[in-house]
N, C-alpha and C positions, 0 to 999 in steps of 0.2 A: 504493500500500500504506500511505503513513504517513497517509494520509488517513483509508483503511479505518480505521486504529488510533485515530487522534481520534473518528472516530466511536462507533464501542464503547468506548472511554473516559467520550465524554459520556454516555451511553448505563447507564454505571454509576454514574456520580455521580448521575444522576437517579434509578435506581432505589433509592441510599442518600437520597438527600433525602427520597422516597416512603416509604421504611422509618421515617425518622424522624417523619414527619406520622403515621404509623399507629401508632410507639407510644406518642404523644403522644395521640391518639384514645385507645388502651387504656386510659392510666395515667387519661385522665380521667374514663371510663365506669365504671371500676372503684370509682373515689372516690366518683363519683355513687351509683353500686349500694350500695355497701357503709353511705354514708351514709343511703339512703331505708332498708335493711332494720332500718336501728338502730331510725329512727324509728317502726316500724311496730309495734314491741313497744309504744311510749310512748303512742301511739294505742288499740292495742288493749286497754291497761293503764286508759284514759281511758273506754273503751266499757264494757268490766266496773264501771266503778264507778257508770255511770248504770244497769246494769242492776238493780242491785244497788238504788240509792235508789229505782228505779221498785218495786221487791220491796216493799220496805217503805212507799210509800206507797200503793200498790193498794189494801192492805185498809181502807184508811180512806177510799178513792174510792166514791162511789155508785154504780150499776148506771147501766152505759152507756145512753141513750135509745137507742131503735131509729133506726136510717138511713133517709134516703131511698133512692131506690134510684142506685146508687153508678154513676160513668159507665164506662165498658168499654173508652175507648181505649188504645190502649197507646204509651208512650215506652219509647226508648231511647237510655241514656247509653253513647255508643260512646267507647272508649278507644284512638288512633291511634299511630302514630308523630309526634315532634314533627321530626326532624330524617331523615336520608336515613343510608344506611350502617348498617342494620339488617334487612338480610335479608328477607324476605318477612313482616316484620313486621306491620303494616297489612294485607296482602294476605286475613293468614289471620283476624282481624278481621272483615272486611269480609265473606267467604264465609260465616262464619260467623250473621249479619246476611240474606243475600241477598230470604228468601224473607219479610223481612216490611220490608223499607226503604216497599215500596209503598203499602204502608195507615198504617207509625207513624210521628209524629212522633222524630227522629233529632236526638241532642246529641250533637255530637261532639266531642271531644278530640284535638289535636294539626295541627300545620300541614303537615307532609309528609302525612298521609293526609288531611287533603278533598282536598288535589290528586288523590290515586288514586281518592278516592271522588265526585270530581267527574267522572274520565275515564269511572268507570261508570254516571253517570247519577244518584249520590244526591246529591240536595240538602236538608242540613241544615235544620232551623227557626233552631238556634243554634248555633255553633260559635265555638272560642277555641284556641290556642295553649299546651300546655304550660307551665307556668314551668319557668327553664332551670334552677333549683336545689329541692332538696325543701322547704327552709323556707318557699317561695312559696306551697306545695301547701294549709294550712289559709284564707289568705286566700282562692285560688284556689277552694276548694270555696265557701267562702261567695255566690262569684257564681254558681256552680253551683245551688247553692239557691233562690237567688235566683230562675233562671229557672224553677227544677220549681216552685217555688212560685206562679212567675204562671200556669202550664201547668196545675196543680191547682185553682186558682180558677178559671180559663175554662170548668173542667168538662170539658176535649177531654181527660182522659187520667183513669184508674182504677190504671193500672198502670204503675210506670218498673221498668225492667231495666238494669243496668248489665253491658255486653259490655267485659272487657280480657284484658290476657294476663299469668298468672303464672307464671314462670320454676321449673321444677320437675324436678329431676334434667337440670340440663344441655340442660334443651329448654322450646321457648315453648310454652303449653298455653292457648287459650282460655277463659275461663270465662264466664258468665250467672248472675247473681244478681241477687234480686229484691230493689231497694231501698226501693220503694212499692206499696200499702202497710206499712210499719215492723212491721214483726215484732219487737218485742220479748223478748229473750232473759230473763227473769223469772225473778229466785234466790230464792227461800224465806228467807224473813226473820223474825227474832226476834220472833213478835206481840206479847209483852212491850212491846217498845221501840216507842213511836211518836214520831215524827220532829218535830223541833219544824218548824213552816210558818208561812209566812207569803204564801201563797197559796192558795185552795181546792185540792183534791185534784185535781179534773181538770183544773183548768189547769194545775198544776205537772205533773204527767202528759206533759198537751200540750207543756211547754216542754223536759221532758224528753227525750219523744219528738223535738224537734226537735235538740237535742243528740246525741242516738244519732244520727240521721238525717245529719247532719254530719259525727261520727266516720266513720261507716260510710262517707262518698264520700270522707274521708281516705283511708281503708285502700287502698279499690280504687284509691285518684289512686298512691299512693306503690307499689302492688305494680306498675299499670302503668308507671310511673315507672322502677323498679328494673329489671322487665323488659325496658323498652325498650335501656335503658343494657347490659344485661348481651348480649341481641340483637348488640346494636353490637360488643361485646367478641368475639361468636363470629365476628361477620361478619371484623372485624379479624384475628383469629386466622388465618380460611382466608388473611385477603388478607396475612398477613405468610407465609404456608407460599407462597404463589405466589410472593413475592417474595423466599423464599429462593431458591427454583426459579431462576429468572430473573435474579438473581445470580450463583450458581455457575455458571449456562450462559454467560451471557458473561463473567464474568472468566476462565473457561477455553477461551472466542475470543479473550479478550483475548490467554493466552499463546500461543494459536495464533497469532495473525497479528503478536504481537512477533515469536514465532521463525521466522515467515516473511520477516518484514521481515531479521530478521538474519541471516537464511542466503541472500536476494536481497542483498544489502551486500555478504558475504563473496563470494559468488557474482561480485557486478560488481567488486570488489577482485582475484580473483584473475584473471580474466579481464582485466582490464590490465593483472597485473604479466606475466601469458604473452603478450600484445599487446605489452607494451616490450621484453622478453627476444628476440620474435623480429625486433623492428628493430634490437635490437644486432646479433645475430647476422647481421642482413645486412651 
């Protein structure tokens, strides 16, 4: 029996040590989260303001030359889980994806899911690791660029789509938005004022463009960034409710088999003191 008791004993220290690792996970996810959503106004604050100078330099750009005819394949920047302990994070990513991994070139984001998206068969052209903090996230996109940008010269791509997951009323939501070609959000600007430059109109345009282009894989790196962390938080959640579960049920075995132990004690106590009593009595 006092064996049985050491064992559920150890049994609860483990499951307090476990409690403590998960809400050390929370309080971190939480920081994380909390810190990518600040950033995402500062970002999006930075994107309106190239809209805005692309406004007012348009009307002094020349009429665009006609294109060649533009090439049709399509990329996707897939946004994964970087780390494990987030729920079916990745999983719903990835289904989401399913029915065109086969023909597009696929960039993906995050080191826990290529593993899931290697066991299903996809393999990347590029793929890279999360950075573990959101300030890494502007340098981070820049290599991002980087690659669309050689993927866009090769001619193998017309079109990039960016797949992640933003956290919206307490649940992970997939989204698809199209990052290439640059859709320009274009504000109406004071024809009065024109901009002093010190570039032609369409190339500042162009550089423009490449600025939004940037902001914009900010936005989607930090909401999936935010979401992934906040994922972890609900994971943590359910697995702190199991672990209350799991607590209460054994430190209320615990008092069970103290008080078994101490009523087998009392039990072998009195049963020698009536074992001595009746060799007096002989």
């Amino acid at each position: 029996m006092t064996e049985r008791l050491a064992d559920v004993t150890a049994r609860i220290d483990g499951i307090k040590q476990l409690d403590a690792v998960v809400n050390a996970m929370t309080g971190m996810a939480a920081v994380r989260a909390r810190v990518a959503r600040e950033q995402i106004g500062a970002v999006d604050s930075y994107a309106a303001s190239i809209a805005a100078a692309v406004g007012r330099v348009l009307a002094l750009a020349p009429d665009p030359a006609p294109e060649a005819q533009a090439p049709t394949g399509l990329a996707l920047l897939v946004f994964t889980a970087e780390q494990g302990f987030a729920g079916a994070f990745s999983e719903r990513v990835l289904d989401s994806i399913e029915s065109d991994t086969a023909s597009a070139e696929v960039l993906l984001v995050g080191t826990r899911g290529k593993t899931i998206a290697a066991a299903r068969g996809i393999t990347p052209s590029w793929s890279a690791g999360m950075p573990s903090h959101s300030p890494g996230i502007p340098k981070f996109a820049d290599r991002i660029l980087h690659e669309v940008r050689k993927l866009i010269g090769s001619g193998r791509i017309g079109r990039l789509d960016a797949v992640y997951t933003d956290w919206i009323s307490g649940a992970a939501t997939v989204k698809r938005l199209q990052l290439f070609p640059v859709d320009l959000p274009v504000t109406n600007a004071d024809p009065g004022t024109a901009p002093l430059m010190n570039l032609p109109a369409r190339d500042l345009i162009a550089a423009l463009a490449d600025d939004y282009f940037h902001a914009r894989i900010c936005n989607i790196a930090l909401h999936a960034y935010a979401a992934e962390n906040e994922a972890r938080m609900a994971a943590m959640a359910a697995a702190r409710s199991q672990i209350e579960r799991e607590l209460s049920e054994n430190q209320a075995l615990e008092r069970r088999v103290r008080q078994e132990a101490i009523t087998a004690e009392i039990i072998e106590l009195a049963t020698g003191e009536m074992a001595g009593r009746s060799r007096r009595k002989r």
